[in-house]
C-alpha positions, 0 to 999 in steps of 0.5 A, a space after each residue: 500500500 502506497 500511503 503517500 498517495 492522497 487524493 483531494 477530492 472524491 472525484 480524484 479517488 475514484 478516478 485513481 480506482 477506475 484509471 488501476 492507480 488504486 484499489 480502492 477508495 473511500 468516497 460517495 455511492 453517486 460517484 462509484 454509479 456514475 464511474 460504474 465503480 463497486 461499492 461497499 457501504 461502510 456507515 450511514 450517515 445525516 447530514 444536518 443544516 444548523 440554523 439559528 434559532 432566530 433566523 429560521 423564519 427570515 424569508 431567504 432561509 424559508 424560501 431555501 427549505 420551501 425549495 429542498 422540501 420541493 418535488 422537483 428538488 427530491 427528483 432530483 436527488 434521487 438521480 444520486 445514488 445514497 441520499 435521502 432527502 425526505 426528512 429535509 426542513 424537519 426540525 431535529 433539536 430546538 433547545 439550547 445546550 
C-alpha cells in the first residue's frame, strides 16, 4: 500500500480506482454509479443544516427549505445514488445546550 498517495477530492479517488492507480477508495455511492465503480457501504450517515434559532423564519432561509422540501428538488436527488432527502426542513433539536 502506497500511503503517500492522497487524493483531494472524491472525484480524484475514484478516478485513481477506475484509471488501476488504486484499489480502492473511500468516497460517495453517486460517484462509484456514475464511474460504474463497486461499492461497499461502510456507515450511514445525516447530514444536518444548523440554523439559528432566530433566523429560521427570515424569508431567504424559508424560501431555501420551501425549495429542498420541493418535488422537483427530491427528483432530483434521487438521480444520486445514497441520499435521502425526505426528512429535509424537519426540525431535529430546538433547545439550547
Amino acid at each position: 500500500v502506497d500511503w503517500a498517495a492522497t487524493a483531494r477530492t472524491e472525484s480524484d479517488a475514484a478516478l485513481a480506482v477506475l484509471e488501476g492507480k488504486a484499489e480502492a477508495a473511500l468516497g460517495l455511492r453517486a460517484m462509484a454509479e456514475q464511474l460504474r465503480l463497486g461499492f461497499v457501504p461502510l456507515v450511514r450517515e445525516r447530514y444536518d443544516l444548523l440554523v439559528d434559532r432566530a433566523a429560521w423564519f427570515d424569508p431567504p432561509l424559508q424560501k431555501l427549505i420551501t425549495f429542498c422540501r420541493s418535488a422537483a428538488f427530491s427528483a432530483k436527488a434521487a438521480e444520486f445514488a445514497g441520499y435521502d432527502v425526505s426528512g429535509f426542513g424537519s426540525v431535529w433539536f430546538n433547545g439550547r445546550l
